[in-house]
C-alpha positions as CSV (number, residue, x, y, z in Angstrom):
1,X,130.4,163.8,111.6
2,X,128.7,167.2,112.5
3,X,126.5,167.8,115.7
4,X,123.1,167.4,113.2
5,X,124.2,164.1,111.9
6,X,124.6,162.7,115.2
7,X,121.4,164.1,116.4
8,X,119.5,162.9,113.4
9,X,120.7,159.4,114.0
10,X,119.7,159.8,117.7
11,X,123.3,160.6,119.0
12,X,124.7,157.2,116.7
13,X,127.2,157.7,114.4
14,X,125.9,157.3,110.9
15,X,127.1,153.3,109.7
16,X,129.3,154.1,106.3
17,X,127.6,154.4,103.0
18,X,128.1,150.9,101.2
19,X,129.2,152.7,98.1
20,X,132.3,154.1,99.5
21,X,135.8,152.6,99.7
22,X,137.4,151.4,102.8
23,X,141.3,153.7,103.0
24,X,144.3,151.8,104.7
25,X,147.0,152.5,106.0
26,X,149.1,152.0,103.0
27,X,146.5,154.2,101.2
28,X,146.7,157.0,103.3
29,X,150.7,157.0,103.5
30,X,151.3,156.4,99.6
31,X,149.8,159.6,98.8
32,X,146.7,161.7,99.4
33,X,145.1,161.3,95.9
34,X,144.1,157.5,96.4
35,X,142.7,158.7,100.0
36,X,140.4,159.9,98.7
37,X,139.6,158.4,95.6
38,X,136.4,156.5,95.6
39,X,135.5,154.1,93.2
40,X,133.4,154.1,90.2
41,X,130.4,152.1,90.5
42,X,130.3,151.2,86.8
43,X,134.4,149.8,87.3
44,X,133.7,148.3,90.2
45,X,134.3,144.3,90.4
46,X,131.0,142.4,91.2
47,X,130.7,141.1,94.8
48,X,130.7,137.8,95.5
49,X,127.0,137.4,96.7
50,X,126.3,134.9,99.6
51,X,123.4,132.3,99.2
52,X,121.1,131.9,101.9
53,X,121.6,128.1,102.2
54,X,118.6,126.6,104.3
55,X,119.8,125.3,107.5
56,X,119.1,121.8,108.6
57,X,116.3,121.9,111.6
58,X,116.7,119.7,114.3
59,X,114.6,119.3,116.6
60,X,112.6,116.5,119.2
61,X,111.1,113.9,117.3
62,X,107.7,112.7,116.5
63,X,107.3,110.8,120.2
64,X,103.9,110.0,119.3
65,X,105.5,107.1,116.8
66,X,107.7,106.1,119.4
67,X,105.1,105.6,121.6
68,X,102.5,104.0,119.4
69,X,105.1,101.2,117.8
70,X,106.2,100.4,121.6
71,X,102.5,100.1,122.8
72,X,101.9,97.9,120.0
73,X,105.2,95.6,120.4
74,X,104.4,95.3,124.3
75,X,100.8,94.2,123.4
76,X,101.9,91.9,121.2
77,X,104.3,90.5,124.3
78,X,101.3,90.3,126.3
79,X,99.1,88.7,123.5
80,X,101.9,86.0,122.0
81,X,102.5,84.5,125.6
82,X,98.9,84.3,126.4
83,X,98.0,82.4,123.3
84,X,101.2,80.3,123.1
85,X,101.5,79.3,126.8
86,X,99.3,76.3,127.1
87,X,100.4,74.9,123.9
88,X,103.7,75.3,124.3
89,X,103.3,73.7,127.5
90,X,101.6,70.8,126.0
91,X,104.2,70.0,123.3
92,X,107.5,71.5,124.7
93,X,106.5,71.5,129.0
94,X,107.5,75.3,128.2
95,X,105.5,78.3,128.9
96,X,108.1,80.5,127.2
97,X,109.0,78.5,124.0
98,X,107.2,81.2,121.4
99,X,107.1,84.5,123.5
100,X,110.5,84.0,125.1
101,X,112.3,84.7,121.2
102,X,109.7,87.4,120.9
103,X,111.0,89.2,124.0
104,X,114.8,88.9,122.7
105,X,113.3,89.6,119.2
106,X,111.6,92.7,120.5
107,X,114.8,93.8,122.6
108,X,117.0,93.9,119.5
109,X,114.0,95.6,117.3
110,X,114.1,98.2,120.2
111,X,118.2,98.5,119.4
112,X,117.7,98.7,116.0
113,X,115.0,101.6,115.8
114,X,117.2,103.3,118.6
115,X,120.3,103.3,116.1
116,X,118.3,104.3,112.7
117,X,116.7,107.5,114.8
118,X,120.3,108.7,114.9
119,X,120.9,108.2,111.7
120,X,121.1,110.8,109.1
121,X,118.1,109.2,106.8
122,X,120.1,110.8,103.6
123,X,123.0,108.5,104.1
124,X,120.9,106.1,103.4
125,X,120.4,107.1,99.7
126,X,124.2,105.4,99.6
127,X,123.3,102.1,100.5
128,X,120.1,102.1,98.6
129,X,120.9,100.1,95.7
130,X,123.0,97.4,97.2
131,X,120.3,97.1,99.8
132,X,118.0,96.3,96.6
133,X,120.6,93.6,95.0
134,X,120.8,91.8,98.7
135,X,117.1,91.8,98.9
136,X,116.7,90.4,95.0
137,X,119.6,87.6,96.6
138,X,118.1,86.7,99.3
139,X,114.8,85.8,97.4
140,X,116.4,83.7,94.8
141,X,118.4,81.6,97.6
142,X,114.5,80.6,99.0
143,X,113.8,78.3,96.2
144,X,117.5,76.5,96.5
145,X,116.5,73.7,98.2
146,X,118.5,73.1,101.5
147,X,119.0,76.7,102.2
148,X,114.5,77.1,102.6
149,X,112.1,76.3,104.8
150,X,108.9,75.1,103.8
151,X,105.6,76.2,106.1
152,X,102.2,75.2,104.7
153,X,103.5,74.6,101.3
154,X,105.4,77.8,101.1
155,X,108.9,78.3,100.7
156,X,109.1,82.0,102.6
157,X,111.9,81.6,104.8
158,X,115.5,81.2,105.1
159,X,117.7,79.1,107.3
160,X,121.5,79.2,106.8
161,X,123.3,76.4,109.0
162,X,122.6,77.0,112.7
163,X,121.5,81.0,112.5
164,X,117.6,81.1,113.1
165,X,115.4,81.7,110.4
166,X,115.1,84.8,108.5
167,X,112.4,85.9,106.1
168,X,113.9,87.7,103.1
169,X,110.5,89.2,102.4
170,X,110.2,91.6,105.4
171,X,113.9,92.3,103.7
172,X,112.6,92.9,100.6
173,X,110.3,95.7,101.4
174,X,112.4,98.1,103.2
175,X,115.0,97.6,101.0
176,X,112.7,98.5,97.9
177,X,111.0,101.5,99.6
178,X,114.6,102.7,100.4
179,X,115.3,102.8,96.7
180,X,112.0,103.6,95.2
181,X,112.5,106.7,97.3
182,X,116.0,107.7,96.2
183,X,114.8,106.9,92.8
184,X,111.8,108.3,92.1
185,X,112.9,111.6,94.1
186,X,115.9,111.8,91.7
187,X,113.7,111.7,88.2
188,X,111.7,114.4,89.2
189,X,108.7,115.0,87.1
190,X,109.8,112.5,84.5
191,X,108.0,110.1,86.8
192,X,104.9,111.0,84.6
193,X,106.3,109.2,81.4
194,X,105.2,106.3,80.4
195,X,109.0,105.4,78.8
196,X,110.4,107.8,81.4
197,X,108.5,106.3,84.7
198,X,106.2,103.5,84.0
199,X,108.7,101.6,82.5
200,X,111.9,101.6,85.1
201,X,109.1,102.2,87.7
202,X,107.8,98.2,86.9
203,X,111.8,97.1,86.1
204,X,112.4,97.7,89.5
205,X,109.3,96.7,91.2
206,X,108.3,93.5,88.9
207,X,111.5,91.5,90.3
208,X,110.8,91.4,94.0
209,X,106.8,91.2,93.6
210,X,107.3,88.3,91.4
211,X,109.6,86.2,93.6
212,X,107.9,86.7,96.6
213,X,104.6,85.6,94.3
214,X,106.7,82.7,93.3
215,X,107.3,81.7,97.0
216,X,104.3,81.4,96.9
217,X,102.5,84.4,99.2
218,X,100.1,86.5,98.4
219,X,99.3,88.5,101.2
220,X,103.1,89.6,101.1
221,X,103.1,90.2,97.5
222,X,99.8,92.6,97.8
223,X,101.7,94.3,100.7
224,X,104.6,95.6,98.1
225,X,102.4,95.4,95.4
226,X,99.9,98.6,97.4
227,X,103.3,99.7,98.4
228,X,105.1,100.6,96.0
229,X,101.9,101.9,94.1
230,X,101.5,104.6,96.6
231,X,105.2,105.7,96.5
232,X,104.6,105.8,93.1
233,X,101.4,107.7,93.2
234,X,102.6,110.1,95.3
235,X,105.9,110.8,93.3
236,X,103.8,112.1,90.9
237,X,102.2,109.7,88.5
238,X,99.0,110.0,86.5
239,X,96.2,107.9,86.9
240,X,96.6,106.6,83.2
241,X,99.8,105.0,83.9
242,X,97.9,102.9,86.5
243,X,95.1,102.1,84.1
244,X,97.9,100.6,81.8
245,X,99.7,98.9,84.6
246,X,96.3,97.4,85.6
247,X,95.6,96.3,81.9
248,X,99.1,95.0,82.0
249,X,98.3,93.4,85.4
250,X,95.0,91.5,84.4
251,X,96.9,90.1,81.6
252,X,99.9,88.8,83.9
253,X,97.4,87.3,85.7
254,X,95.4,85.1,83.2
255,X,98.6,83.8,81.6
256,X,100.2,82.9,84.6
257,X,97.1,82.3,87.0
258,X,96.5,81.7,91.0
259,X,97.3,78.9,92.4
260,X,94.7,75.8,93.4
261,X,94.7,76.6,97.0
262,X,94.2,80.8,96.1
263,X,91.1,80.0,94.5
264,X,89.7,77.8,97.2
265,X,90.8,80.5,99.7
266,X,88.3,82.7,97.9
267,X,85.4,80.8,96.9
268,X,85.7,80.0,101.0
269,X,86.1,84.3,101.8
270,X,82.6,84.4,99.9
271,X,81.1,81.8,101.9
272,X,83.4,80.1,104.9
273,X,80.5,78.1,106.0
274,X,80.5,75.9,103.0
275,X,83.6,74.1,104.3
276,X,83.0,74.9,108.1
277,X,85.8,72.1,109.4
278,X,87.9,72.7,106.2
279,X,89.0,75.5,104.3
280,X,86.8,77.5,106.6
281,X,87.7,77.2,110.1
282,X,90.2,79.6,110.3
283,X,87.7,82.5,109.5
284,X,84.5,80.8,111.6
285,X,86.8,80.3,114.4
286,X,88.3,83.5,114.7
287,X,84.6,85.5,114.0
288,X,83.7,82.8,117.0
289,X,86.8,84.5,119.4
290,X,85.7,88.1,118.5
291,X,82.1,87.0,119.5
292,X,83.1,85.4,122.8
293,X,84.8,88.5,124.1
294,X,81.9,91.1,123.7
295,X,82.6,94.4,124.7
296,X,84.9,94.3,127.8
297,X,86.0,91.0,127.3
298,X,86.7,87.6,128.9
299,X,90.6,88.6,130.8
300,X,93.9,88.3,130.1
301,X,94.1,84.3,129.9
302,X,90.7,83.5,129.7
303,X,90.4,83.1,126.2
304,X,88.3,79.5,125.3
305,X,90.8,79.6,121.9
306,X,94.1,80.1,123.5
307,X,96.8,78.4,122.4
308,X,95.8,77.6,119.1
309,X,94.1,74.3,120.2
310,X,91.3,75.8,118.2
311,X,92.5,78.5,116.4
312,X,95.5,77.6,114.3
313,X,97.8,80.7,114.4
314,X,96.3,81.8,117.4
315,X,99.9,84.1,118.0
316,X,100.6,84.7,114.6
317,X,98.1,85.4,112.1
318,X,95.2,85.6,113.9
319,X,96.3,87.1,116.9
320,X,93.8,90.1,116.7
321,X,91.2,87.1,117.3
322,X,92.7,86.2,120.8
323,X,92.9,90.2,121.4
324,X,89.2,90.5,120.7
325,X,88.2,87.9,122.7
326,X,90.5,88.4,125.9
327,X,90.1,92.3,126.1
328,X,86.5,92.7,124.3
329,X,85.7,95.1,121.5
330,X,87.6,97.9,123.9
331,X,91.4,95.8,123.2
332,X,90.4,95.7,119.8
333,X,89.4,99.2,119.3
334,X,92.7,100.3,121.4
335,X,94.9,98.7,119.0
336,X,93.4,99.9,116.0
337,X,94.1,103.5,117.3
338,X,97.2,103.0,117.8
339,X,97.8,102.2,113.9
340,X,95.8,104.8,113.4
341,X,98.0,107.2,115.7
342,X,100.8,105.7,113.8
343,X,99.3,106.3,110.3
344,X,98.8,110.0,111.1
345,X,102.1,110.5,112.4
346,X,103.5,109.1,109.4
347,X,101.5,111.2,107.1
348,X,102.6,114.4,108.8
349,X,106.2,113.4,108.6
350,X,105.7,113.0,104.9
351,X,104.4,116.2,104.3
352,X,106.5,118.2,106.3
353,X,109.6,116.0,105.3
354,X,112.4,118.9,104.5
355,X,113.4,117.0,101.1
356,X,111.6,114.6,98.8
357,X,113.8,111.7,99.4
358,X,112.3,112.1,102.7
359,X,108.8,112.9,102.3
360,X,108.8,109.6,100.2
361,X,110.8,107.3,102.4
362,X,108.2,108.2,104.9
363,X,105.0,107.8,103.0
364,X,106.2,104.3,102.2
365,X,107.4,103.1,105.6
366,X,103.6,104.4,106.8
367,X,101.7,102.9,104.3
368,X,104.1,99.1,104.7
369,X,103.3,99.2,108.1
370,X,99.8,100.5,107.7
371,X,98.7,98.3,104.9
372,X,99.8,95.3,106.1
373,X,97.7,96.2,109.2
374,X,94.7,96.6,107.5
375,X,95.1,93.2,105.4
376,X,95.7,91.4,108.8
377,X,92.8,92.6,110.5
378,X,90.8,92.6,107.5
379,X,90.9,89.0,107.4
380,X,90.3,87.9,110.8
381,X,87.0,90.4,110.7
382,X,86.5,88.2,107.5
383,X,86.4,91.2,104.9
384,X,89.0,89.9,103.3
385,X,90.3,86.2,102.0
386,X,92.3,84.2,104.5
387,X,96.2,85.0,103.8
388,X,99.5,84.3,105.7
389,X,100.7,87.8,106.6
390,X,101.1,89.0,110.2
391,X,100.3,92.5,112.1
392,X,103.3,94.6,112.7
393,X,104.7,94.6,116.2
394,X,102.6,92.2,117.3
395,X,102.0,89.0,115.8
396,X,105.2,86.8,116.7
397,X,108.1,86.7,114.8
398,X,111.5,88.1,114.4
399,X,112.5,89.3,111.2
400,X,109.1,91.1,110.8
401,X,109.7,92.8,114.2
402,X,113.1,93.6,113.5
403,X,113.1,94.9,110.3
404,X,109.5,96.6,111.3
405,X,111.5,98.7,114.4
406,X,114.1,99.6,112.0
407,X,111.8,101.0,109.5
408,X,110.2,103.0,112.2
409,X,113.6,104.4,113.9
410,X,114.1,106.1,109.6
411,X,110.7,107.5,110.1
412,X,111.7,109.1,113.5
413,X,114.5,109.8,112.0
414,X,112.9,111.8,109.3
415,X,110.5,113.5,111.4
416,X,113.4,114.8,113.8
417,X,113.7,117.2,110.5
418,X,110.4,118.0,109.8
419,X,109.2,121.7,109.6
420,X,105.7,123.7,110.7
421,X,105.2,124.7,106.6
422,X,108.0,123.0,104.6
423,X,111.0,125.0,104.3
424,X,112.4,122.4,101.8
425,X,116.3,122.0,100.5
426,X,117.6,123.0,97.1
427,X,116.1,119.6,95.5
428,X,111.9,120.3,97.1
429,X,111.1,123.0,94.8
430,X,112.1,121.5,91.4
431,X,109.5,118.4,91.9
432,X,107.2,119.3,94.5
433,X,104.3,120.9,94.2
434,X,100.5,120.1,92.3
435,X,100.6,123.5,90.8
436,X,104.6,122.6,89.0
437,X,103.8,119.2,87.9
438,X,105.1,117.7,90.7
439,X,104.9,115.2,93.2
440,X,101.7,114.8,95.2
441,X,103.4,116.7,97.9
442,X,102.9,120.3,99.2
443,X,105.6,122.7,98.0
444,X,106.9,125.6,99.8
445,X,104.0,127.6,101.3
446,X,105.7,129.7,103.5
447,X,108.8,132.2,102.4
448,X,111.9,131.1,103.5
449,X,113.0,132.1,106.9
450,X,114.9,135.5,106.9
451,X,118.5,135.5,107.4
452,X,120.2,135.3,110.7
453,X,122.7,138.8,111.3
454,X,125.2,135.3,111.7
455,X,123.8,134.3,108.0
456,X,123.9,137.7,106.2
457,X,127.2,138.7,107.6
């Protein structure tokens, strides 16, 4: 290269025109004709052109769900032994006969989420559908009698030999958000069909809802029920196919009807005072406990109701009761932000979920968790009817802490892939989006990254 060519590169040497053929050795000694010869452009084979594949971004996960699920579990510690400790003293002459399982329950749940978070959340895409068929099992072999458990009249749990009990409903949601996900985010926009969506969408849904209706409990059945709605919703469906479901709905309902005790449990939701030592005194005893504890509270321990002498369920269903009274309208507050917390954490995962499968997995872990939240302390508060179901991490028992913990380590999971403005794999762009026809997700706003030297190479 001349003296001007160096200078007009600033003393570099000029990189080689891209256009030009590179000689070797056996060129240059075979003759000086195919030295020199260049190629023509128009005879030239086409390169192979590399695709910019979108790397995989890991990176810290979402603590704030971490630390909101473990504040909740050790308040629910704190909680279950200070309403269970005089009774179980009373009956058992043990102090530790409820929250002493909850500790070991909580220990395992802790393993469980710690596991799942290390998990690649797309493997689980594989196990999906047998996870469904287990979950449909496990609800038929409730109603075979010796293998169930009966509480209050309802056959909900499942006690094989000498393993403790297990209740195949807290089962039965994961394991139909895990395949609602993979499902819906593999049909894509066909999700807005009525023969296309609608249809599979209740073939898959209708089992589990209607054998955990069967058991029978409501308050589990409207937590799949909202559910699986929202996964649905948010995968893409039009309002009209919710119209037709709800048609469909009202009619299920009149044919097949809600059970004698149901209907007592709302005609007493409109007016608990009718029946004050009855059908009542779950919800005038529990509006009592939030009244006793005021702002600040009465302390850890002092509660009037502990122990369920007077408040059935005292460490179970209406545990937020005992919370309200003990630590005031300040405990209460405190661990409705921490759902809160959770519920915004989980929505941000969602939406910056790097794939669909993700972004739906996630949006129906949060809303599980944060649904049956609202249902639990919506009853105690008496806004809505008296029903069985328990608030996550808190209320004792351990197939709902369990399963809960491993639901949340697949959401930290997720979000340990989540990105500022979704950068999305092959599959996002084909069904995400409002403006496409999409999901109810936000497509790619942001151009893809540019290429890494590594990358372009």
């Amino acid at each position: 290269m001349g003296l001007f060519g160096r200078a007009a590169t600033g003393g570099r040497p000029m990189p080689r025109a891209s256009g030009a053929r590179r000689t070797s050795l056996d060129d240059q000694t075979s003759g000086g004709s195919r030295a020199t010869e260049r190629v023509d452009p128009r005879r030239r084979p086409a390169v192979e052109t590399k695709v910019n594949v979108v790397r995989r971004e890991h990176h810290q996960p979402d603590w704030s769900i971490v630390v909101a699920v473990v504040a909740l579990a050790a308040i629910g510690i704190l909680m279950v032994y200070s309403s269970s400790a005089m009774r179980s003293y009373v009956q058992q002459d043990d102090t530790l006969a409820i929250v002493g399982p909850q500790i070991l329950w909580a220990a395992l749940g802790l393993i469980a989420m710690l596991v799942m978070m290390r998990v690649d959340y797309r493997l689980l895409r594989i196990v999906s559908l047998p996870g469904y068929a287990v979950a449909i099992g496990v609800l038929v072999l409730v109603f075979v009698p010796g293998l169930n458990r009966v509480v209050g009249g309802s056959a909900r749990w499942l006690a094989v030999g000498g393993l403790p009990a297990i209740h195949p409903a807290e089962i039965a949601k994961l394991a139909l958000i895990l395949y609602l996900a993979h499902w819906l985010s593999s049909r894509g926009t066909r999700v807005r069909g009525f023969r296309s969506g609608t249809i599979p969408f209740l073939l898959i849904t209708l089992p589990i809802i209607a054998l955990v209706f069967k058991e029978p409990d409501l308050g589990t059945t409207t937590v799949v029920a909202a559910t699986a709605f929202t996964m649905f919703f948010i995968a893409g469906a039009r309002l009209w196919q919710f119209a037709a479901m709800g048609v469909m709905g009202v009619g299920a309902a009149l044919v097949v009807g809600l059970q004698a005790y149901q209907m007592t449990r709302i005609r007493t939701f409109l007016d608990p005072w009718s029946d004050p030592l009855g059908t009542g005194f779950h919800t005038i005893q529990g509006l009592l406990a939030l009244g006793l504890g005021g702002i600040f509270g009465a302390g850890l321990g002092e509660s009037k109701l502990a122990g369920g002498l007077y408040l059935p369920n005292a460490w179970n269903d209406f545990i937020f009761a005992i919370i309200g009274e003990e630590f005031g309208m300040i405990g209460a507050v405190t661990v409705v932000a921490l759902f809160v917390v959770l519920a915004y954490a989980g929505i941000r995962t969602a939406l910056r979920a790097p794939d669909t499968f993700g972004a739906l997995l996630a949006t129906g872990i949060t809303a599980w968790l944060c649904i049956q939240a609202f249902i639990n302390i919506g009853v105690v508060v008496a806004v809505l009817p008296v029903t069985g179901i328990t608030l996550p991490f808190i209320s004792a028992g351990g197939s709902s802490l369990i399963i809960s913990f491993a639901a949340v380590g697949i959401l930290v999971s997720i979000s340990r892939e989540t990105v500022e403005r979704p950068t999305q794999e092959p599959d996002a762009p084909a069904d995400r989006g409002w403006g496409n026809g999409g999901t109810h997700l936000p497509g790619p706003r942001r151009r893809r990254r540019a290429a890494t030297p590594t990358e372009s190479a």
